[in-house]
N, C-alpha and C positions, 0 to 999 in steps of 0.2 A: 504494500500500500504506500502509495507516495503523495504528499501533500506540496504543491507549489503554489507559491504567494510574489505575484510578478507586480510593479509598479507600471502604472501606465506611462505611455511611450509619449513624446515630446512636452515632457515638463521643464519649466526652469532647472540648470543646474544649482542644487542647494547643497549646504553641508548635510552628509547623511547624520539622522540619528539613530540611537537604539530604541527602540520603541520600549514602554517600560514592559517587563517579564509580566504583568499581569493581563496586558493587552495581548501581548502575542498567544499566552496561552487560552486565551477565551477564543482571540480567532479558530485557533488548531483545534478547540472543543466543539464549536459550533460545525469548523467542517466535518470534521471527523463524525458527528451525529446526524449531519445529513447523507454525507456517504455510506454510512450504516444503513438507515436507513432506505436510502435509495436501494441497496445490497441485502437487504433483510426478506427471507424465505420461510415460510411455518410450514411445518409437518405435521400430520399426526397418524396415527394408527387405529383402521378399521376391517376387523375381519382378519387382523393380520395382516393386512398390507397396506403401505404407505401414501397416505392421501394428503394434498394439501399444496399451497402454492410451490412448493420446493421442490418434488418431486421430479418435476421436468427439469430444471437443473442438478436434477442430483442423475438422471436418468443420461445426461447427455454428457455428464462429466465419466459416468463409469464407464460406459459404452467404449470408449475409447482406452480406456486404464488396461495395464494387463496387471497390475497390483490394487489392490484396494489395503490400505494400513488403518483402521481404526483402532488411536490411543484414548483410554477410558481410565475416567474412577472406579475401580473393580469397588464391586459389591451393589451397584442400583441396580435394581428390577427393571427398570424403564427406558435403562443405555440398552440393556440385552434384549429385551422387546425389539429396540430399534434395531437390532442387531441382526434379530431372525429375520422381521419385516425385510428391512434391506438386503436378505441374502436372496430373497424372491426375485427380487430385483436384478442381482448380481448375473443368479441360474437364465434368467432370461438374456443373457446379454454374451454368456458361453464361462463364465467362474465355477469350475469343477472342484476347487482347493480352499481347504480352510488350515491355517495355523495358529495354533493357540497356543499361549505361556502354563504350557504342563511338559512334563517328560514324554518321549517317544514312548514309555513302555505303557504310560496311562492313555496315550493317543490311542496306540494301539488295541488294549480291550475295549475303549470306550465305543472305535467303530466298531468292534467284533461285536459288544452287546449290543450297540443299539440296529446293527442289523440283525440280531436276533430276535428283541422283544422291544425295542424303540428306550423309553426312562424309564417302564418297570423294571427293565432285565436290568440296568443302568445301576439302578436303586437298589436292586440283590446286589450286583457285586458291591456297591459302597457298603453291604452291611456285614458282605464278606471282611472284607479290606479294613475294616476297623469303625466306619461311618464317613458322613457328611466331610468333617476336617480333613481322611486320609489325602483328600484330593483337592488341591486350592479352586476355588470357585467353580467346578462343577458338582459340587456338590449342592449347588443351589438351581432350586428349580429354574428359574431363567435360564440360567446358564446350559444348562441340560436339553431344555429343548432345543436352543440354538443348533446343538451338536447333533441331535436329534433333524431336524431340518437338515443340516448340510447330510448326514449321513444316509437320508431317505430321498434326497432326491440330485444327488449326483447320479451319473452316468456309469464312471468308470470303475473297472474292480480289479487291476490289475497292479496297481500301486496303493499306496495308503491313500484315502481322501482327507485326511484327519492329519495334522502335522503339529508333533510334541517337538517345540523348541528349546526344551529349557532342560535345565537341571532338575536332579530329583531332589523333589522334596521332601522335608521333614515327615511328614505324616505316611506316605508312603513306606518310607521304608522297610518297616516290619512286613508289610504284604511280597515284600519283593524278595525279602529273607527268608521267606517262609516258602514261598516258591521254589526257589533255589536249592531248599532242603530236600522239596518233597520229589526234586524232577532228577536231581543226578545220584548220577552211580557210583558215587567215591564214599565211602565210610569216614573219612574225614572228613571232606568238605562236609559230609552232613549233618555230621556231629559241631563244626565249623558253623555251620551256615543256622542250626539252632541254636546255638550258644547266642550266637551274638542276636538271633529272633528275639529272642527272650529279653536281651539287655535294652534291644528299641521298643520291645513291649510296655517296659520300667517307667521309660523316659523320656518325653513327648518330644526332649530336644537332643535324643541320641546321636544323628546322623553329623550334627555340629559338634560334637563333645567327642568321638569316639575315637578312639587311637588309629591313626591311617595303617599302622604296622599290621592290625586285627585283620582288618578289610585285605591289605595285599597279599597276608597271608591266606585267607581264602579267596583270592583269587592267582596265587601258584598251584593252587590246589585244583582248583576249578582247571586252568590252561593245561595242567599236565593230564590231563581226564579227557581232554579238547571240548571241554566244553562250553564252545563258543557261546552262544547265547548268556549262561549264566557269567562268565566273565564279561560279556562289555557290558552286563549291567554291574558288576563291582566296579568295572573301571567310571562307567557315570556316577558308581555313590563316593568313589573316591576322589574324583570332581567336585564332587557337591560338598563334600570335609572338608575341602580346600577354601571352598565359596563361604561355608557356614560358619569354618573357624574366624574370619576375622567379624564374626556380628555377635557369637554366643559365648564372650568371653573366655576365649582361648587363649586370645590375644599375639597367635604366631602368624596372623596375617595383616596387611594395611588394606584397609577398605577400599580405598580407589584402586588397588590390583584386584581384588575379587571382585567388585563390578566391572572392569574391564575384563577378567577370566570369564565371568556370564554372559554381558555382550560380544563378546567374539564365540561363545561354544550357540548363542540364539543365530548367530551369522550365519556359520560355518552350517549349523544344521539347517537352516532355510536353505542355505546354496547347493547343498547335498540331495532334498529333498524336489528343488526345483528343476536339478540337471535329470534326476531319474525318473521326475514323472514329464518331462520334456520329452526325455528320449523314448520313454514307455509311447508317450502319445502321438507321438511324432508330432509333434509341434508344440509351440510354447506354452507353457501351463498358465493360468491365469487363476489369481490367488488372491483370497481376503485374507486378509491378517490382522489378528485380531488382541491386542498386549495391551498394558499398562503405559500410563500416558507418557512416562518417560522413555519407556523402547521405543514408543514413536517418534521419540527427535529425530528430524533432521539435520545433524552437526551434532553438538555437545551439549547432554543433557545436563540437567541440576547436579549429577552426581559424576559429571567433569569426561566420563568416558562418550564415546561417538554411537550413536544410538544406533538402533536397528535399523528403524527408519530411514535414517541417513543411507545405510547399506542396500536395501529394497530400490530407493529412488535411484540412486547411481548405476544399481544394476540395472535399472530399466532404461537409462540413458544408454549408458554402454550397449542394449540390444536394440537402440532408438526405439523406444516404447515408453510409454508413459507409467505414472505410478498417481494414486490419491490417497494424500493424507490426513485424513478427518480426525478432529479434537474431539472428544464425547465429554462432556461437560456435565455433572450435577445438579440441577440449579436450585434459582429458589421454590420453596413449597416442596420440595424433595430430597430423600436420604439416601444414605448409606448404611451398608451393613458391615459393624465390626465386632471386634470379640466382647466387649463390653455393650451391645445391643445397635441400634439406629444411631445415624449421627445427623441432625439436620445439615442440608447443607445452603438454608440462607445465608446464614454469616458468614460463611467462607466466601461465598459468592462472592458479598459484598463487597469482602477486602479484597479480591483477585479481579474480578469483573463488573467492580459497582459500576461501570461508568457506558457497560454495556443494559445493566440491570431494568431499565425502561420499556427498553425492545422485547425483553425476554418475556415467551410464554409461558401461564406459570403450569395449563394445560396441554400443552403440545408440546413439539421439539423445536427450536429454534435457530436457524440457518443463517 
């Protein structure tokens, strides 16, 4: 957005002044609220699908996208609404892919169940798996249908449709342990691989806590057995000890190296995910993606490492193709969901986007 403030052409030469700081910024408020304005699009949701004057600029912007990036407040009912609404949108336009901020190994069952039984079967395995928490935000009914949607009405079934970019998480990892025990054939590693079941059973923050020597050791165990599968998931939780130790008082890591270790392993694993379902398809895969508002920077987020975002858009430059980066926003009259209950989020609004706050519907979505 760029604002110019030109003086008109054959006046006396005068000495220039500075206008004083309170005029100038009244002028740049006034434009700035008409160009909102003039730019301002309402959405809302019927039937599940997206009505409302935005629509056709949201419709004419994707068409063309072979990336869609939506960065969100995790936890609103009403981002993820928008979420599924839009992916109607997406399927009609040729978007077979969806990426989400969970691990490949939970991507993975989630399509397997919801092609089996849609969010009941979903909803067994979370009661398998420990509950709601083992799994960040799908364990929340928004969330689920969304995955639900992309999972029932793609096309393809020869690649994953469902795309786990992240590290594994805390809650997980006792399902993955216990897995492990129950699939291989080595007497140690099994004995290995319960032991340590048992200590992430204890401890809701094991996977941050837990001695890396424990984990390598069951995973020499695991490679000398060949068993592939159950080792690259020790080697992702051996990742994730590296990511967790500098947040869970370990204190052997610097936080700006473990967010940059997590942003480059979300990279790496989109890049991975998008050359194999490229070459499956024979032709370029075309992908929502769907993370937390800081993987969506474009450049350098709040936590100083270069976002995901940033990554998607260049790659799609580099294949002359386009990418969209859409904010999902909170607003006011609506919450959040955290471990201590709802959090409203007018006051946040207000301090971050009061100056938007006029425009904003407090019943719809706002463009």
């Amino acid at each position: 957005m760029a604002l110019s403030l030109a003086a008109a052409t054959g006046a006396q030469a005068q000495e220039t002044q500075t206008p004083p700081p309170s005029t100038m910024a009244d002028a740049v408020t006034r434009e700035l609220e008409e160009l909102v304005a003039q730019s301002r699009y309402v959405v809302g949701i019927e039937n599940e699908q997206l009505v409302g004057s935005g629509v056709g600029w949201l419709r004419d912007a994707s068409r063309t996208a072979r990336f869609v990036v939506l960065g969100e407040e995790h936890g609103n009912g009403g981002l993820a609404a928008f979420a599924r609404a839009y992916w109607r949108e997406l399927r009609a336009v040729g978007f077979e892919y969806a990426a989400f901020e969970i691990d490949p190994w939970v991507a993975a069952e989630m399509e397997r169940t919801m092609r089996r039984g849609g969010v009941g079967a979903w909803n067994a395995f979370l009661r398998s798996a420990g509950g709601p928490d083992a799994v960040p935000f799908f364990g929340w009914r928004g969330e689920a249908d969304l995955a639900a949607a992309v999972t029932s009405t793609t096309t393809v079934h020869h690649v994953p449709r469902l795309w786990g970019l992240d590290q594994v998480f805390l809650g997980i990892a006792p399902y993955l342990l216990r897995q492990i025990a129950e699939s291989t054939r080595d007497s140690g590693a099994r004995r290995s691989a319960d032991s340590l079941y048992r200590e992430a059973r204890a401890d809701s923050q094991w996977l941050g806590r837990v001695a890396p020597s424990k984990l390598r050791q069951l995973r020499e165990m695991l490679a000398t057995t060949g068993d592939i599968s159950g080792t690259q998931v020790v080697d992702a939780m051996i990742v994730s000890r590296s990511i967790y130790g500098a947040f869970i008082g370990t204190g052997e890591r610097n936080p700006y190296l473990a967010n940059l270790q997590r942003e480059q392993l979300m990279k790496r694993a989109f890049h991975e995910r998008y050359r194999a379902a490229t070459t499956a398809d024979g032709a370029p895969a075309r992908v929502l993606v769907k993370v937390g508002a800081y993987h969506a920077f474009r450049g350098a987020t709040p936590t100083h490492v270069q976002g995901l975002g940033g990554f998607v858009s260049e790659l799609a430059i580099a294949e002359d193709a386009q990418a969209l980066t859409i904010l999902l926003v909170c607003g006011p009259g609506s919450a959040i969901r955290t471990n201590e209950g709802e959090l409203p989020c007018s006051e946040w609004f207000a301090k971050t986007w009061g100056a938007l706050e006029p425009q904003v519907e407090r019943e719809a979505f706002t463009m």
